[in-house]
C-alpha positions as CSV (number, residue, x, y, z in Angstrom):
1,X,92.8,105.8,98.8
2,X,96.0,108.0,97.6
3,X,96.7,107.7,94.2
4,X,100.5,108.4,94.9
5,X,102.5,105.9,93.2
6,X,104.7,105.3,96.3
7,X,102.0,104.9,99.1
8,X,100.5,102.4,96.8
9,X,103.2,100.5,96.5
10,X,104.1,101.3,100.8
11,X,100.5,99.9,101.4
12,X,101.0,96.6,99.2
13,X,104.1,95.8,101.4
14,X,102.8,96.2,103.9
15,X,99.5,94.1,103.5
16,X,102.6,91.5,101.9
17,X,103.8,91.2,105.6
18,X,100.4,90.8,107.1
19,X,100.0,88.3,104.8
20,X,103.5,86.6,105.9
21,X,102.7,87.2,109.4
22,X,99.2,85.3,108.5
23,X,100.6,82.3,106.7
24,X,103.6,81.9,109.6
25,X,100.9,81.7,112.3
26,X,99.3,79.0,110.2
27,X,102.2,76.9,109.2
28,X,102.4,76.6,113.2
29,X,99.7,75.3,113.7
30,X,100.2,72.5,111.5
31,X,103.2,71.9,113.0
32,X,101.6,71.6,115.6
33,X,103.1,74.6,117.3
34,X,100.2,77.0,117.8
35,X,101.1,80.8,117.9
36,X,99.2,82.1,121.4
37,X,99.1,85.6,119.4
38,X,98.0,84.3,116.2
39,X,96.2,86.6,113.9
40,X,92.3,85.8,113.8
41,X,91.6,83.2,111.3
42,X,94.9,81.9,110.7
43,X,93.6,78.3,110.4
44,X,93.2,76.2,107.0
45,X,90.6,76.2,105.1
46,X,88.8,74.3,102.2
47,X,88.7,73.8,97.9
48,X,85.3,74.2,98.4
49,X,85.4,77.5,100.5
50,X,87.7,79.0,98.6
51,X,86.0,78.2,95.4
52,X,82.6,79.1,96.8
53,X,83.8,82.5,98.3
54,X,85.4,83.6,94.8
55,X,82.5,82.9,92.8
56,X,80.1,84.4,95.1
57,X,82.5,87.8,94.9
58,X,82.3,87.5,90.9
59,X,78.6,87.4,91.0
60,X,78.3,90.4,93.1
61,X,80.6,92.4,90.7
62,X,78.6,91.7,87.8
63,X,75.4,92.6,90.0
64,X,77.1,95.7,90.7
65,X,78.2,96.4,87.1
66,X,74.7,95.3,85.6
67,X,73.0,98.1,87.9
68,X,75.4,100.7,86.9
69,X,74.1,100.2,83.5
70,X,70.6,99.6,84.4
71,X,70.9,103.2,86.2
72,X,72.8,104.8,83.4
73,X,76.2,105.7,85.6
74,X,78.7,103.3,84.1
75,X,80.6,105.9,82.1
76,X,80.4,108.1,85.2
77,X,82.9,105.7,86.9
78,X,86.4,107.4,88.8
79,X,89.1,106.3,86.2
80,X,92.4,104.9,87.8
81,X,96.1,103.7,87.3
82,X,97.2,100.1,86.4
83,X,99.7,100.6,89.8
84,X,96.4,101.2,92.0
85,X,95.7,97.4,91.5
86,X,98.3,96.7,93.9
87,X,96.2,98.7,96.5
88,X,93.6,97.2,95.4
89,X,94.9,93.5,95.9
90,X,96.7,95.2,99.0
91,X,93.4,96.7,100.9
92,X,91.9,92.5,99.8
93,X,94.2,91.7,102.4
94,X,94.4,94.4,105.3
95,X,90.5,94.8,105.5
96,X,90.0,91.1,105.9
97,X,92.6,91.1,108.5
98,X,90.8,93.9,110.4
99,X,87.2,93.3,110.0
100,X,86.4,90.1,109.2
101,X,89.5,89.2,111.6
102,X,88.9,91.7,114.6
103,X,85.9,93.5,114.0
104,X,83.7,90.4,114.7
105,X,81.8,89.0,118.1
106,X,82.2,85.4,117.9
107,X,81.9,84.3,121.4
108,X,78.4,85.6,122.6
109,X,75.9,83.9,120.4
110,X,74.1,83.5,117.1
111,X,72.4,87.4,118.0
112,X,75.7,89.0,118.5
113,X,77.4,87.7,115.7
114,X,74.8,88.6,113.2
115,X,74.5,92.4,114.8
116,X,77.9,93.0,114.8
117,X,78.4,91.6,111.1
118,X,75.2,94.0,110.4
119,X,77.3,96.5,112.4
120,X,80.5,96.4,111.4
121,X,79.2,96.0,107.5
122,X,77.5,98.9,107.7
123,X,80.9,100.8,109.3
124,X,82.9,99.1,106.2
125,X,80.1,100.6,103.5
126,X,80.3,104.1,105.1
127,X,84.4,104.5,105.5
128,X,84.4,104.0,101.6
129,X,83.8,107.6,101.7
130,X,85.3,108.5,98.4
131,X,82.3,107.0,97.1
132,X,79.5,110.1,98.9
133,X,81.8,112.6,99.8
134,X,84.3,115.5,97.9
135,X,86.4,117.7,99.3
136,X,86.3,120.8,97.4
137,X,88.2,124.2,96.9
138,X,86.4,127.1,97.5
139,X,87.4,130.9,98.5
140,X,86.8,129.8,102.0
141,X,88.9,126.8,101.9
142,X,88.0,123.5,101.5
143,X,84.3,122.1,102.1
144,X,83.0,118.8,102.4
145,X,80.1,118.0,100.4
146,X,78.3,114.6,100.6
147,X,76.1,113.6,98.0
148,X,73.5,110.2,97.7
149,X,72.6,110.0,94.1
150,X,71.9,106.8,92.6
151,X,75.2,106.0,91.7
152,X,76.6,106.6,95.3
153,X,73.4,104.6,97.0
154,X,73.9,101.5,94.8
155,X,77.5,101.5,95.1
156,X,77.3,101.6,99.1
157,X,74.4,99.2,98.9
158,X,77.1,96.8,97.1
159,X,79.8,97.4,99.7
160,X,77.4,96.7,102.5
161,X,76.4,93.0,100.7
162,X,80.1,92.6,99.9
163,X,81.1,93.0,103.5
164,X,78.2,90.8,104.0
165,X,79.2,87.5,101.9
166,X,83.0,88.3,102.8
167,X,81.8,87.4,106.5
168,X,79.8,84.8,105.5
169,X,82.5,83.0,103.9
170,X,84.2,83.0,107.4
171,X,81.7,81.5,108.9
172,X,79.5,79.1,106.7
173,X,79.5,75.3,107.2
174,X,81.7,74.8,104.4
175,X,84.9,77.3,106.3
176,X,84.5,74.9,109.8
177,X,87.8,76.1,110.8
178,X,86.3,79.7,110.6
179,X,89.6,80.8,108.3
180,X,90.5,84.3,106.8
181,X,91.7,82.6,103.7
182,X,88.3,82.3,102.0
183,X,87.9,86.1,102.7
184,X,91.2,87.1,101.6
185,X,89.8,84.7,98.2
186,X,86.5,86.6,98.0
187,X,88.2,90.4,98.8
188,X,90.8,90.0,96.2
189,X,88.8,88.0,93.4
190,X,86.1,91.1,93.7
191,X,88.6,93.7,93.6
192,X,90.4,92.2,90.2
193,X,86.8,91.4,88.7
194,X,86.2,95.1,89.3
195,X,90.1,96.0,87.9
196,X,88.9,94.0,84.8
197,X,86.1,95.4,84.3
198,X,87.3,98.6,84.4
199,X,89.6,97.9,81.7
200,X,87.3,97.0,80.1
201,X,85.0,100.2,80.0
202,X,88.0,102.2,79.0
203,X,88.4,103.6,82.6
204,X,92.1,102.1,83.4
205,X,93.8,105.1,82.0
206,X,97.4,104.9,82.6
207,X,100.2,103.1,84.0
208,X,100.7,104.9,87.5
């Protein structure tokens, strides 16, 4: 994602009014009023779930971080901004909304709903590309180059179990009302966790 200041903040609004949008399609249904148009998953959802879904994101993030150091790439880590949080809080949101929301086959079986999570997981991983692919300036212009080092395989190995466990959080016995909000929980929770833990390392560098 952009580091511009202003499209980070234009990206957090708008995942603000998806969220809005969300939260007024649930409010009628417990008024009993169902929106026909609702957005997918806009149905309550549990303590449990919620609390579940968040830890389950923390212990992936320190999974993640424990084989950066294990492999030796922590310090190679992209620095950021403390305004790219708001993306980052912002893309919690909008990614739930479109893959664990609409990317999804619920209505054809056990078989198709584990292949397209497999699927669509695998899609998710891959269209993080800033993590395999630079776009470089040379005399001819620019040229993509992709690279799968270590650091690059285990990081697209986490996104792929991430976008795992943030479907599974949709759909375990514990979410019976098959809500987005444990997702938006999980998405967010990892996202900060990996904020933090940034900060941590030295690799939050400035303010925007």
């Amino acid at each position: 994602m952009s580091d511009s200041p202003l499209l980070i903040l234009l990206v957090f609004a708008g995942a603000l009014y998806l969220a809005k949008l969300w939260r007024d399609d649930l409010l009628a249904l417990k008024a009993g009023e169902p929106n026909p148009k609702a957005l997918p998953g806009a149905t309550p959802a549990t303590g449990i779930a919620l609390g579940i879904a968040a830890i389950g994101a923390i212990i992936l993030v320190l999974l993640e971080t424990g084989g950066e150091l294990a492999l030796g790439v922590s310090s190679e880590q992209t620095d950021i901004s403390v305004i790219f949080l708001f993306a980052m809080i912002g893309a919690g949101i909008l990614e739930e909304v479109i893959f664990r929301g609409y990317l999804v086959i619920t209505k054809k079986g056990t078989a198709f709903l584990v292949g397209s999570i497999i699927a669509f997981s695998l899609i998710f991983a891959l269209l993080h590309f800033q993590y395999y692919a630079t776009l470089d300036e040379t005399e001819e212009g620019r040229v993509l180059t992709l690279t799968l080092d270590s650091k690059s395989a285990w990081s697209l190995l986490l996104l792929f179990l991430n976008s795992l466990w943030f479907y599974t959080v949709r759909f375990f016995k514990w979410n019976p009302q098959q809500s987005l909000l444990p997702c938006f929980v999980a998405h967010i929770t990892s996202n900060v966790a990996v904020f933090v833990i940034k900060l941590l390392q030295g690799h939050v560098t400035s303010l925007y």
